[in-house]
LOLO-901327 format. One record per residue (C-alpha): residue in one letter; x, y, z. Coordinates in steps of 0.001 Angstrom, whole numbers, plus 500000, padded with zeros to 6 digits. Each point is the difference from the previous one (the first is absolute). Example, Ala and Ser with C-alpha at 12.3 -4.5 7.8 and 13.67 -1.06 7.14 Angstrom:
<recs>
A512300495500507800;S501370503440499340;
</recs>
This chain:
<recs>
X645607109464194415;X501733501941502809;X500494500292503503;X499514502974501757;X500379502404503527;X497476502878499958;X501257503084502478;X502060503086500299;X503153498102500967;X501699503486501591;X503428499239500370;X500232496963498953;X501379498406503231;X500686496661501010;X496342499141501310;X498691501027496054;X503177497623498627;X498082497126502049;X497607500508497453;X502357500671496979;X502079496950500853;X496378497756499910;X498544501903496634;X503188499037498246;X500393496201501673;X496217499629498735;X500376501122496522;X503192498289499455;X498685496902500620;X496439500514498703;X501577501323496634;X498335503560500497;X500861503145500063;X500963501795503061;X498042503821500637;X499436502840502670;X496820502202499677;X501360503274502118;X497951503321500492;X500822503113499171;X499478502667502092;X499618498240503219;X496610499224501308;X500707502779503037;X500566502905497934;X496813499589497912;X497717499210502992;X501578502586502482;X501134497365502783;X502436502370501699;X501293500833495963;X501382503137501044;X502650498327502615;X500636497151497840;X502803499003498763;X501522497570497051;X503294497664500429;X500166499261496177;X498874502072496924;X498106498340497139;X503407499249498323;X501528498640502626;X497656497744501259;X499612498855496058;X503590499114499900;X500079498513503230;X496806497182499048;X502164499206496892;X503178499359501963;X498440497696501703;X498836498276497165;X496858500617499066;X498817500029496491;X498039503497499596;X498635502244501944;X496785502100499873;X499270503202501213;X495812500296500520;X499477503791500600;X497659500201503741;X497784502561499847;X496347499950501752;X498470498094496934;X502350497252500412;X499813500050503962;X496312499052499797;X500005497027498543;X499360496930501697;X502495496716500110;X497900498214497768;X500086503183497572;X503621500085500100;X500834496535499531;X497544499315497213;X500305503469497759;X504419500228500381;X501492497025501273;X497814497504497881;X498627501797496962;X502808502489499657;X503070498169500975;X499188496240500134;X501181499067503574;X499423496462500973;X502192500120503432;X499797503039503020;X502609500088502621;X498680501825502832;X502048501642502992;X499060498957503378;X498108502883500720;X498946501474496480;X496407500482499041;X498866502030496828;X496603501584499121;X497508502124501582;X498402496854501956;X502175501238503115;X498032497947502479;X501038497271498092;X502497497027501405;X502796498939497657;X498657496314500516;X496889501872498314;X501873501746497763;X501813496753498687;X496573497914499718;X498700502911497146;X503566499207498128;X499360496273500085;X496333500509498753;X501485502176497448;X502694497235498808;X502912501598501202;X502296497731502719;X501128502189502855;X502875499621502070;X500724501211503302;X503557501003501016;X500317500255503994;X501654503209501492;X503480500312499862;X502228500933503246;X503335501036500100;X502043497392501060;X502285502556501970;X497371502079502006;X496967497574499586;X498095503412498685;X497135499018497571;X501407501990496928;X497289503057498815;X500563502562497290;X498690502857503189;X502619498539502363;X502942500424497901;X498570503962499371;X499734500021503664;X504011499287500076;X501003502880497302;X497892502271501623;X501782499117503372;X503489499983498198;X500220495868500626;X502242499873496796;X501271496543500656;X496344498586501237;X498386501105496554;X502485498671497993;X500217496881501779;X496220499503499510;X499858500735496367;X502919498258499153;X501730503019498237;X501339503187500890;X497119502836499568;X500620502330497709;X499250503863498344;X499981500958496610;X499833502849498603;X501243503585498145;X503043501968500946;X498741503772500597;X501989502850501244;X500604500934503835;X500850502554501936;X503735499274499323;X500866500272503597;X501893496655500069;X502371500800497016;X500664503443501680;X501240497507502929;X502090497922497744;X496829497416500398;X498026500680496861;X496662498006500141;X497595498331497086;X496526500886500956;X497252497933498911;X496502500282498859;X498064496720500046;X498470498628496951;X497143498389502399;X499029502633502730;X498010497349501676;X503362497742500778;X500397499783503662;X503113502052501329;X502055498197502931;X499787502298503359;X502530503318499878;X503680498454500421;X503191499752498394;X500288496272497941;X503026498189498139;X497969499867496796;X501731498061496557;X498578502522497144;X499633499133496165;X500443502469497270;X500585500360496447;X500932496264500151;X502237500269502879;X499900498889503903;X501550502160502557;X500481500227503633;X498429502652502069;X497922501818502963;X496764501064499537;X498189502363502635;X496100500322500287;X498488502851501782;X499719503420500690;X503751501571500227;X499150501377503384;X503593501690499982;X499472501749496728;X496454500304499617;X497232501644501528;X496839497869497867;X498017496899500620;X500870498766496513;X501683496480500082;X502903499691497360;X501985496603498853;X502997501426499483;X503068496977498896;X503938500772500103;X501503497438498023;X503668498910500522;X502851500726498294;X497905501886496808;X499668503589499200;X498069500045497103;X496816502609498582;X497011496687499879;X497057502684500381;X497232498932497529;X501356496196500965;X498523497377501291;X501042498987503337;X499054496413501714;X501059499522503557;X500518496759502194;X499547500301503651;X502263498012502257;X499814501284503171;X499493502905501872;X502766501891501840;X498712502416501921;X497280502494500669;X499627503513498897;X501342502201502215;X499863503963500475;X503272501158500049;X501248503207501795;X502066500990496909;X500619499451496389;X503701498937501161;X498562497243502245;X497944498658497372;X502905499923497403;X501642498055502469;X497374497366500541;X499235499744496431;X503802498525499513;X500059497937502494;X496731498375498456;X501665499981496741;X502661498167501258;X497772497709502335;X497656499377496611;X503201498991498106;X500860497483502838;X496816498709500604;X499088498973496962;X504226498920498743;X500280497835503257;X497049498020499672;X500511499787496467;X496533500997498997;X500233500486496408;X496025501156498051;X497711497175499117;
</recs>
């Protein structure tokens, strides 16, 4: 038998590790095993709720690695398209979590409902599981102890988008991070003695934290490294609307294009500024080299 969480689990923050933490005390001592049923793509993109502003704070692979970090037993991915959106919470109980996948247990979030019954209440919602055999379990809401904020997947985009580095992380209980491919720039930096990896994300849907300078810890080929990453629009050097990721990592001067590139951020610095010269920026772009290297050596903040 198993016990299971049914949801999209973005970010996998400590309000969804309320539930993780119960799946895995329940199937421990039931002698089950422990699952996740996760969608892929989110709901929002496939029924155009505002898809075209939205934005993800874990890819697929992430969010996969983070549910078995936490300790559950396997994950599945149930693709959402309109076919699967119309099915009722009966539907969807009986046809995957029963027939397909044998669960006898359902840990619900405090505010999670699933199916296209959407007038439905989760006291409902739970009475169709019982009728259907399965035992659901509801997990209250989870605050933060420090801020006494109720702890949403849309609050902690709301933070990155606002450049609330330290919130976001605090709230999903790890430093947020982007991965992806090593491409080449404009080579502006290196002409300044500052040369810069640029990155291309692997998921173009991952949220990007507002347009700043961040201490960032960066992983590649195997290897950690400290660094500064700046997110914009180069207003000094650039005339376009495009926003780059472009990451200077300390005390390395080596060709990584084609590489993949995964960035911690820490905290943010600063904000992008339009300098009056190329001379000025050089100059701040040591200084936040050196206040990077600081940062991040003085408070001992090592990668997790």
């Amino acid at each position: 038998m198993v016990v299971a969480a049914t949801g999209f689990f973005d970010g996998v923050h400590k309000g969804h590790r309320a539930v993780l933490d119960k799946i895995c005390a329940l199937s421990k001592a039931q002698g089950d095993k422990s699952a996740i049923f996760t969608l892929w793509p989110h709901p929002r993109t496939v029924l155009q709720q505002d898809a075209a502003k939205f934005r993800l704070l874990n890819s697929l692979e992430e969010k996969v690695a983070l549910l078995k970090q936490y300790g559950i037993d396997d994950v599945y991915t149930l693709p959402f398209d309109k076919e699967f959106a119309s099915q009722t919470t009966e539907e969807y109980f009986r046809e995957y979590l029963i027939k397909r996948y044998n669960v006898n247990t359902l840990v619900i979030g405090y505010d999670h409902r699933v199916g296209k019954d959407i007038n439905q209440t989760q006291d409902e919602m739970m009475q169709i599981a019982r009728s259907l055999g399965i035992n659901p379990v509801r997990v209250n809401e989870y605050t933060e102890e420090d801020s006494g904020l109720i702890i949403s997947s849309t609050k902690i985009r709301e933070m990155l988008q606002e450049g609330d580095i330290d919130s976001a992380n605090s709230l999903l209980g790890y430093r947020y991070g982007l991965e992806g491919v090593v491409v080449e720039g404009m080579k502006i930096g290196r002409g300044m003695g500052f040369p810069t990896a640029n990155m291309r994300l692997y998921e173009p849907l991952k949220v990007l934290p507002a347009d700043g300078v961040y201490a960032v810890w960066i992983e590649s080929s195997g290897k950690v490294y400290r660094g500064i990453t700046n997110i914009g629009k180069r207003p000094t050097i650039s005339y376009n609307n495009e926003r780059t990721i472009e990451t200077h990592i300390l005390n390395f001067d080596e060709d990584i294009y084609g590489l993949s590139i995964k960035l911690e951020f820490v905290s943010k610095m600063r904000d992008e500024v339009a300098f009056a010269s190329i001379d000025e920026l050089k100059e701040q772009l040591f200084k936040d080299r050196e206040n990077s290297y600081l940062y991040l050596h003085e408070n001992n903040i090592t990668i997790r």
